[in-house]
Every structure is written in structure tokens, then in C-alpha cells.
N, C-alpha and C positions, 0 to 999 in steps of 0.2 A: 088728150087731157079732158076735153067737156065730155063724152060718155064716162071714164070713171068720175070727173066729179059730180053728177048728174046722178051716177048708180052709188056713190056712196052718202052717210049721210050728214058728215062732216064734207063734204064735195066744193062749198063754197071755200073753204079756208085752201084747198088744192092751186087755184090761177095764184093768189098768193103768194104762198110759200113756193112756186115755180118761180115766179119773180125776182123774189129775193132772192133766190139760188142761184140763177141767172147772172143778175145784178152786180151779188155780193163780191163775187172776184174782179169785178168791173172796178167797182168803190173801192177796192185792195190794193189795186193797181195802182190809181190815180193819187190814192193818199202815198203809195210808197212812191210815186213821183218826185212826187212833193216835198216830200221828207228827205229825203236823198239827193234828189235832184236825177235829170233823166240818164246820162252815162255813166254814175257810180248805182242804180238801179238797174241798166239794163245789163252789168258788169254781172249786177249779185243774182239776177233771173238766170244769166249763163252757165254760172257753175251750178247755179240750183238744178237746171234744166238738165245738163253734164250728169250729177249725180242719181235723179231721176231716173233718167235713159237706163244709166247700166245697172240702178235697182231691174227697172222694169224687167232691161233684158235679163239677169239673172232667174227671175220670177219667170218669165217665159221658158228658159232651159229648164228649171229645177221640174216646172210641168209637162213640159215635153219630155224631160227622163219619168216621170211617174206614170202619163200616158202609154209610154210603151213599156211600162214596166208591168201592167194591169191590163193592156191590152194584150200582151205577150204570156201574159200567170209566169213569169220571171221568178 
């Protein structure tokens, strides 16, 4: 992080906006604690988590079929 923000010349606003990025799911969390309360929040992460997974894994086959479908001239 400090040689790109160092070589660019906006560099200062960099550790910043790392921060907040960081941070920001941190602060997400706690407020939907909060708001929810902690076992009907960590209920709605599970299925959010559930649904994620089998996006992600989908996205992982549909690339691995395109992979070898360009690595093969298919």
C-alpha cells in the first residue's frame, strides 16, 4: 500500500479509503446486530452465506466449462 500511495499523486487519500473498506463490513455487522438482535442475524448471514456459496460455485463451473472450452478451440 505505501509504494503505490507514494508513486501516485492522489497516494495520500489510498491508507484511507483502505480503512474504510476494511472497516465498512465491520460497522455492517455490528449495526445489523443490533438491529436484529444476534440469532435472527446470524440465522439471515446463513442463508445469505447458503446462497453465495452456490452463486459462487456456479460461476466457478460456468468458467471452468469456458476454460476448457478455449483451451481445447471446442
Amino acid at each position: 500500500m505505501l509504494p503505490l500511495a507514494l508513486a501516485s499523486p492522489l497516494g495520500f487519500l489510498l491508507p484511507g479509503v483502505f480503512a474504510l473498506g476494511t472497516g465498512l463490513p465491520l460497522g455492517l455487522l455490528l449495526l445489523l446486530f443490533a438491529r436484529l438482535g444476534r440469532g435472527q442475524a446470524l440465522k439471515g448471514m446463513r442463508h445469505l452465506g447458503s446462497a453465495l456459496l452456490r452463486g459462487a460455485g456456479g460461476v466457478f463451473v460456468v468458467l471452468g466449462i469456458l476454460d476448457t472450452v478455449l483451451y481445447w478451440n471446442l
